[in-house]
Legacy VTK file of the C-alpha trace (Angstrom):
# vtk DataFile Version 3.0
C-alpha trace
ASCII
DATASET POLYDATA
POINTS 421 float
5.492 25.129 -28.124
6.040 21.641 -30.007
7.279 22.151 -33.495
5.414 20.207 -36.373
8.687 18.416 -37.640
8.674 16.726 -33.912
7.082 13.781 -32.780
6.720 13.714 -29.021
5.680 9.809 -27.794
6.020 9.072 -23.632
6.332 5.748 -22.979
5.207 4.030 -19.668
3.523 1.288 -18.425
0.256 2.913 -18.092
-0.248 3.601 -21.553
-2.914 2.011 -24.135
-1.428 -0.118 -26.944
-1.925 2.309 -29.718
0.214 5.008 -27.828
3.183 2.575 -27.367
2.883 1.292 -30.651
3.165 5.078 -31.521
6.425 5.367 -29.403
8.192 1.831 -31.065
7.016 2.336 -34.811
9.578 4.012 -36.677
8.947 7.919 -36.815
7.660 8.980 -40.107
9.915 10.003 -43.472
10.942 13.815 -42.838
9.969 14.111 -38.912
12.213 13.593 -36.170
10.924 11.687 -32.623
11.684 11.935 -29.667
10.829 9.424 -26.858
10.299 10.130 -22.983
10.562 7.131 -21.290
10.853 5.354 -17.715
13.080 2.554 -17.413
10.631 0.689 -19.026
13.038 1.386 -22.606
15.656 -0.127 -20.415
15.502 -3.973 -20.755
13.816 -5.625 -23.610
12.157 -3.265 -25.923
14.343 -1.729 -29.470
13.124 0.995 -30.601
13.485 1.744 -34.293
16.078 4.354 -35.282
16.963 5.290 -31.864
20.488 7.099 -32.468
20.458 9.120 -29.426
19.654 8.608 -25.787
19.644 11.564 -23.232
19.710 9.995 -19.431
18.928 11.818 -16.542
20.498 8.907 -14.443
17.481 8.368 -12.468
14.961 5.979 -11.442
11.754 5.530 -9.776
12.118 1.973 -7.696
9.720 0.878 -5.721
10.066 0.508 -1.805
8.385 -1.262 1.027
8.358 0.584 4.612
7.736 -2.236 7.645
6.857 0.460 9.502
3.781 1.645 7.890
2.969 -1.173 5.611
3.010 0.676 2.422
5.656 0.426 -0.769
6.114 3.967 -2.086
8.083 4.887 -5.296
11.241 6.465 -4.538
13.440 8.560 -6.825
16.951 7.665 -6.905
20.354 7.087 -8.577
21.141 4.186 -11.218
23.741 1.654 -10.844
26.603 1.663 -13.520
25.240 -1.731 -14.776
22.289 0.436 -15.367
23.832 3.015 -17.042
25.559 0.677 -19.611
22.154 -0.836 -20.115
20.500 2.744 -21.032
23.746 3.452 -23.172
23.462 0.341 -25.331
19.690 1.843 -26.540
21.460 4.189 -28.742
23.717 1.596 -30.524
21.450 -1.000 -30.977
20.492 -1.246 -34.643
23.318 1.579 -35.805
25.948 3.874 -34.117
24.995 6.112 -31.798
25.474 8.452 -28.646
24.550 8.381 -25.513
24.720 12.065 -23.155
24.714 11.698 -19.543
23.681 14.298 -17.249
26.147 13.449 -14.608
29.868 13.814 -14.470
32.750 11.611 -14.527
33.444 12.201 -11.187
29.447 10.790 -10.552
29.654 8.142 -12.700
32.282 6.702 -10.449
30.332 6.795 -7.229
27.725 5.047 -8.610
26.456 1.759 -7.009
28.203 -1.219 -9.586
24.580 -2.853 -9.357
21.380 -1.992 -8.289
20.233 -3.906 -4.918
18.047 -7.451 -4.212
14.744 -6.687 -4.893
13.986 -9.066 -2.285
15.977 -6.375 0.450
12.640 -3.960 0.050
9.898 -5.784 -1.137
7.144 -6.568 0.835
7.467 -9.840 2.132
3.504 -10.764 2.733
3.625 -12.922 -0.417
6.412 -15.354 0.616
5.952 -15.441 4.947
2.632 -17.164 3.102
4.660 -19.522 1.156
6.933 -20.862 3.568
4.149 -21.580 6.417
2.748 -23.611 3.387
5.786 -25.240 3.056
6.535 -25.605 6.885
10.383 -23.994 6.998
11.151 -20.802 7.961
13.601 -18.427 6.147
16.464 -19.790 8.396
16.394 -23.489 7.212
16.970 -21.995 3.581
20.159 -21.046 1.690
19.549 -17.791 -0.058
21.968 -15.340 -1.850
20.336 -12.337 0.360
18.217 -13.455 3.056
15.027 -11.949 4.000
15.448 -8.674 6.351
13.952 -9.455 9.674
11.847 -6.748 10.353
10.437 -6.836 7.064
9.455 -10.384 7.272
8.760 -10.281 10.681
6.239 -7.285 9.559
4.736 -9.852 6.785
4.222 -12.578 9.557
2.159 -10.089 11.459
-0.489 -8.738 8.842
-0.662 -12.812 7.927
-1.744 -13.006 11.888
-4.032 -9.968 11.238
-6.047 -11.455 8.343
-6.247 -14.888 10.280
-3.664 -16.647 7.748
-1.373 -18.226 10.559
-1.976 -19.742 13.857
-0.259 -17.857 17.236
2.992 -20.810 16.563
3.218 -20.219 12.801
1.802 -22.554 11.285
-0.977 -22.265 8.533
-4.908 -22.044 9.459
-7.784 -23.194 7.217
-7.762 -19.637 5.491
-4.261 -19.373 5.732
-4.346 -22.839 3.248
-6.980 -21.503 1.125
-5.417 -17.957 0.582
-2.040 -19.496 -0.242
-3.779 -21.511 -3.285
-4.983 -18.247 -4.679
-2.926 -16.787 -7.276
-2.801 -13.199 -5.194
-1.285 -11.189 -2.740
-2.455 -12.337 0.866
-4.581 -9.237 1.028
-5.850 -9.826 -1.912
-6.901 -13.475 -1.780
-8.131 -12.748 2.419
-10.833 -10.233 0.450
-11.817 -12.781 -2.131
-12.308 -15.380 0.187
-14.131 -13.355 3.032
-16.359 -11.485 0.358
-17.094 -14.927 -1.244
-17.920 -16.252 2.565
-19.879 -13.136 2.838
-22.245 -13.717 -0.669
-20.363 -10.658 -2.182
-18.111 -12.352 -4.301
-19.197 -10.405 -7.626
-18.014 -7.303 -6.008
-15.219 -9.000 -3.980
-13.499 -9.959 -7.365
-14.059 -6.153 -8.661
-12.881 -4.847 -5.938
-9.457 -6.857 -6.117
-9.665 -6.696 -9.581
-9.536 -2.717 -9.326
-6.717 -3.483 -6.211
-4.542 -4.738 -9.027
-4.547 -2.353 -11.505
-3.446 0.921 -11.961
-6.326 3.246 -11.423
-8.761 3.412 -14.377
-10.069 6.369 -13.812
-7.621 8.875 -13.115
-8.298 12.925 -12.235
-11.799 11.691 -11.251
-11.300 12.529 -7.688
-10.437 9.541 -4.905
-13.964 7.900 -4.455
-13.622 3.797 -5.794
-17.046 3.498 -6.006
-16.881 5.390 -9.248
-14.306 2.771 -10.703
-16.506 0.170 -9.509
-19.944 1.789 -11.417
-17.270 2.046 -14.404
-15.863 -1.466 -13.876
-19.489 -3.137 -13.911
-20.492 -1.518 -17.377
-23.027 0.563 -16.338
-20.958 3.533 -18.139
-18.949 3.759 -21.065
-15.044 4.234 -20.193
-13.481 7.196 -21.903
-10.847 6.753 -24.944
-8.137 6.608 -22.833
-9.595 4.381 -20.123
-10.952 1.662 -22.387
-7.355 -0.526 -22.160
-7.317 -0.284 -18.347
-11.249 -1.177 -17.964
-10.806 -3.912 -20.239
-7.595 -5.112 -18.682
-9.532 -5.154 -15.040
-12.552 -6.916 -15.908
-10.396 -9.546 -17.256
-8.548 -10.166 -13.999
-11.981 -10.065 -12.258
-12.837 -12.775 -14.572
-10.106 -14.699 -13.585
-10.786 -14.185 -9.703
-14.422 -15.126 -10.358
-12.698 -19.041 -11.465
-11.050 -19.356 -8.714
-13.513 -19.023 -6.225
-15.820 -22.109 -5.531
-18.476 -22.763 -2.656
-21.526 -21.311 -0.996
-21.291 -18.098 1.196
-21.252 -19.027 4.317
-22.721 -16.140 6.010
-23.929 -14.194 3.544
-25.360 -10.554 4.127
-29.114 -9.692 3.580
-28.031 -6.841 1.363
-25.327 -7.821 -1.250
-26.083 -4.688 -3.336
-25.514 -1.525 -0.530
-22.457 0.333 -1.228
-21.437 0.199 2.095
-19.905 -3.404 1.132
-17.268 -1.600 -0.809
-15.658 0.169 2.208
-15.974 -3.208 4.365
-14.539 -5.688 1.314
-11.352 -2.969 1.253
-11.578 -3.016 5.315
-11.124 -7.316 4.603
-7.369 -6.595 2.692
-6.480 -3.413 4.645
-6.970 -3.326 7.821
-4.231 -0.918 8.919
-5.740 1.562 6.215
-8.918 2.202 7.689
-9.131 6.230 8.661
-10.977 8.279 10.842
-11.144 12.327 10.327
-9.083 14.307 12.360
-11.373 17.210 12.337
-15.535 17.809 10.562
-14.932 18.389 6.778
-10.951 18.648 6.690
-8.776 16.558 4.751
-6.580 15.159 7.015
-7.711 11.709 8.371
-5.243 9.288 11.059
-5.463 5.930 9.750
-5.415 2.399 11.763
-1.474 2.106 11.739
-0.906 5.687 13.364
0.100 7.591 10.099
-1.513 10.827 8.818
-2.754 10.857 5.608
-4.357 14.079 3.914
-6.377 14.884 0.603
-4.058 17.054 -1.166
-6.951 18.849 -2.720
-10.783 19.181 -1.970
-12.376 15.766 -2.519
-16.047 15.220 -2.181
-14.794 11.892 0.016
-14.081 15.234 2.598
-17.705 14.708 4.047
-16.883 11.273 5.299
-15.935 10.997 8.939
-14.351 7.551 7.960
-12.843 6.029 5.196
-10.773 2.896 4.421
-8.112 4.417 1.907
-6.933 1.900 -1.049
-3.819 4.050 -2.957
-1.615 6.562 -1.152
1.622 7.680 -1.201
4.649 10.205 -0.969
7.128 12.074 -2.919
10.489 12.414 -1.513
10.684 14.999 1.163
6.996 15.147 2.216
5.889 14.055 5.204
2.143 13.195 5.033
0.881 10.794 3.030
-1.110 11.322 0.378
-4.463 9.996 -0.273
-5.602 8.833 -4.268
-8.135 6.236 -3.800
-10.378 5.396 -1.114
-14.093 4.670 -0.295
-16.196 5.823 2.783
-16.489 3.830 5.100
-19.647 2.706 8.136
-17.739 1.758 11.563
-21.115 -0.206 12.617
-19.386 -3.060 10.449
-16.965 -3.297 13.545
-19.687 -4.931 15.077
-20.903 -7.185 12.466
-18.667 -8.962 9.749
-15.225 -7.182 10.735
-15.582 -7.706 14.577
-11.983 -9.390 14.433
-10.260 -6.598 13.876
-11.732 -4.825 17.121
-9.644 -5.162 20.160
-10.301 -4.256 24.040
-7.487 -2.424 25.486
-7.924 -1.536 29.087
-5.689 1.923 29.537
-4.248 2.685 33.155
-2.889 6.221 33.601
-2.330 8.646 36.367
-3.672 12.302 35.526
-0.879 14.582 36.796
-3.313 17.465 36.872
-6.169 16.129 39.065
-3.538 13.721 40.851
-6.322 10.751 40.365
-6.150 7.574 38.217
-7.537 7.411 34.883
-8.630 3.862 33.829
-10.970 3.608 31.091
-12.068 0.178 28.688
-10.875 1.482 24.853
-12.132 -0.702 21.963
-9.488 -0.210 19.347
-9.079 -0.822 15.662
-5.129 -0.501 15.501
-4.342 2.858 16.691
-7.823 4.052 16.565
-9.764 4.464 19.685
-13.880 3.619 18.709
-15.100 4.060 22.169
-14.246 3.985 25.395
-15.723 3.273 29.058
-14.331 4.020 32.634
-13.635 0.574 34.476
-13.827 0.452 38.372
-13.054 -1.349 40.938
-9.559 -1.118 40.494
-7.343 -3.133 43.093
-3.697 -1.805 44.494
-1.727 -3.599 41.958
-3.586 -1.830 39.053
-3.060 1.328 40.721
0.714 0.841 41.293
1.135 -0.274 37.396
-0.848 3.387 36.625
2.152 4.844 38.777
4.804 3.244 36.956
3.475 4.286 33.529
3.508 7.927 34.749
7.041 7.362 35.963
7.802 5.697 32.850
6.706 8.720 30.640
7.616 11.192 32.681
10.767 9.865 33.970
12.407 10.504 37.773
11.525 14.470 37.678
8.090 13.946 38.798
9.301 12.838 42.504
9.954 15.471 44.971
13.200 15.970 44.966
15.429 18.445 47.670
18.842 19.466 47.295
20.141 16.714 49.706
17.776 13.966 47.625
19.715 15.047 44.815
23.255 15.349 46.326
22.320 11.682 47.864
21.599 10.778 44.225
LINES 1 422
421 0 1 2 3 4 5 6 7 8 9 10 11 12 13 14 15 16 17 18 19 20 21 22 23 24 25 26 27 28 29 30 31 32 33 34 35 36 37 38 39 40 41 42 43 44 45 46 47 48 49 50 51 52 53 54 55 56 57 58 59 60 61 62 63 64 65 66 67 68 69 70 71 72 73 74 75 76 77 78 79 80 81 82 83 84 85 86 87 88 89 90 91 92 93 94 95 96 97 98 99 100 101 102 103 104 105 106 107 108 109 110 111 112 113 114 115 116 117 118 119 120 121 122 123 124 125 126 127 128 129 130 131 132 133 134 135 136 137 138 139 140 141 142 143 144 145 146 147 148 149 150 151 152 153 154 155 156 157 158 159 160 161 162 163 164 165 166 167 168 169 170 171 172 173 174 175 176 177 178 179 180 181 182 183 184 185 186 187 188 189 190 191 192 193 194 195 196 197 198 199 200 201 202 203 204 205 206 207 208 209 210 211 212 213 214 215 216 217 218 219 220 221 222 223 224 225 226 227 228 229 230 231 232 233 234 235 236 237 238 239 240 241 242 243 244 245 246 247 248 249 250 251 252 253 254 255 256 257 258 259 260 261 262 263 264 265 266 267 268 269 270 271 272 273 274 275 276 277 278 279 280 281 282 283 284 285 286 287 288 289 290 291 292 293 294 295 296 297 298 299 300 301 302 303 304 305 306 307 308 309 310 311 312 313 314 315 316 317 318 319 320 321 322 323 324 325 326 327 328 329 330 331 332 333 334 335 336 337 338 339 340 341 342 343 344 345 346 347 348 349 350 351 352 353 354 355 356 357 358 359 360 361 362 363 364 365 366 367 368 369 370 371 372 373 374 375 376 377 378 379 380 381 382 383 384 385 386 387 388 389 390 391 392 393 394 395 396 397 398 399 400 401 402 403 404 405 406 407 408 409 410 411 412 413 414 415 416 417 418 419 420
């Protein structure tokens, strides 16, 4: 139990101003406080009469996988210029102490510094910025350059959201998202949802993209943020700071976007524009159930992604997911935000992101060939069709893909076949 002499304040990012003014203000005459806090207390706040600093040695960085797309916190060691840093809070206005929870013998295998952001961001932001400029990353002089596949990762989703041309080089869009003061995802749903006469909700939606989430414990479903975000109920206490703080960015977005739609839908108002404006910046998020009513779904870039408890969002057969992540040490991602989700729009206003794949396969079992028409949305088969009249050159590529999978022990071999061998 908390003792009444004892002040407990956290101290994050996420808090609202009267709860970090709480944690700075000097603690009261006869009570003692005590401050959690992320590395947040590391650069440039002082906190008054701060003797004492306990550090676990730890901190949450964020990284960015190429391989799925998505920058997940990660829990891991401090560098020593870190620990110096977090060792200096205690001294800063009188003498202090500082306790580690590491030994000597720890402290020395630290990392001196902690790594170039720029080695695990996501690169999205400045593949845009170069094609604007015209040079790639090799006609600069940088103290760490780019990783490939990262950037090469970045160049692709610009591709995907029709930024860049097959060469490289910048398209219409690709000009106008670059002048937007957003992440590429971010400005492609602005200016599609403003093409589409859904700009009001287009600048929510990123608006809600770029905050934390203002609603938290309130289950996954955005459109709930969104009914919070256009003031049609009152935010909680705590919320207020985060509402207020995302209707002013969606203020902001609102200047920046000039023009008439283009093609603007008959039906601005219909929910079912959330799921397709958060379709516009993720593409490779857009799920499908795995199975009726369960809360695993297998989203557009081939990763699983599961509701770690029951969610109403469970009824939905699709869903475009906005927020997930994972913990060290799990496998499955894990699903926070996301909206449902009506695949019909693959027809209609996101038709680019449908592709026709036409699949050749031998089927060992019936010893016939398989060829079907598949129109895919990333890894995520929406229908398919059997294609005929197949000529000898299709078949014989159907053979080499079975040999290719299955490898040489599919011929028949005989003892002498394999001695020859």
């Amino acid at each position: 139990g908390q003792r009444s002499e004892i002040l407990l304040c956290p101290l994050h990012g996420e808090l609202d101003l009267a709860a970090q003014r709480a944690a700075i203000d000097p603690a009261p005459a006869g009570r003692r406080k005590v401050v959690l806090a992320t590395n947040i207390a590391e650069t440039s706040l002082t906190i008054n009469g701060v003797r004492v600093v306990v550090d676990a040695g730890l901190a949450r960085v964020p990284r960015f996988d190429p391989g799925s797309g998505m920058t997940r916190l990660d829990t891991q060691r401090i560098s020593r210029a870190s620990a110096t840093q977090r060792a200096g809070r205690a001294g800063r206005l009188e003498p202090g102490v500082c306790y580690r929870l590491w030994s000597a013998d720890q402290q020395e295998q630290l990392a001196a510094y902690a790594g170039a952001e720029i080695l695990q961001a996501d690169l999205a932001g400045l593949a845009l910025q170069l094609a604007r400029w015209g040079v790639t990353p090799n006609q600069l002089a940088w103290l760490d350059p780019p990783p490939s596949a990262a950037y090469a990762q970045a160049q692709d989703l610009l591709q995907r959201l029709g930024a860049l041309n097959d060469d490289g080089t910048l398209t219409r869009h690709g000009q106008a998202m670059a002048e937007l003061p957003a992440h590429p995802r971010i400005a492609h749903l602005l200016l599609r949802g403003q093409s589409l006469g859904l700009a009001q909700m287009a600048c929510d939606v990123a608006a809600l993209l770029g905050e934390r989430d203002i609603l938290r414990g309130a289950g996954a479903d955005l459109h709930s943020r969104l009914v919070l975000l256009s003031g049609e109920e009152r935010a909680a206490r705590g919320a207020q700071g985060g509402v207020q703080r995302a209707r002013q960015l969606a203020r902001q977005y609102r200047g920046y976007l000039r023009g008439q739609p283009e093609a603007a839908v008959a039906d601005p108002e219909h929910p079912r524009w959330l799921g397709a404006l958060l379709a516009l910046a993720y593409p490779d998020r857009v799920a499908q159930q795995r199975r009726p009513g369960g809360a695993e779904y297998r989203l557009a870039n081939g990763r699983a992604a599961l509701f770690s408890e029951t969610d109403n969002l469970m009824k939905q057969p699709w869903l475009v997911i906005a927020d997930l992540g994972s913990r060290q040490g799990q496998r499955e991602e894990r699903i926070y935000l996301a909206a449902d989700f009506d695949p019909t729009l693959f027809d209609t206003v996101l038709a680019e992101q449908v592709r026709n794949v036409d699949q050749l396969d031998w089927d060992e079992r019936e010893g016939v060939l398989r060829a079907e028409r598949q129109r895919k949305v990333g890894e995520l088969v929406l229908s398919r069709e059997p294609l005929t009249g197949l000529d000898e050159s299709a078949r014989s590529r159907a053979l080499v893909n079975l040999v290719r999978r299955k490898g040489l022990e599919l011929l028949p071999w005989t003892p002498e076949l394999r001695q020859w061998q």
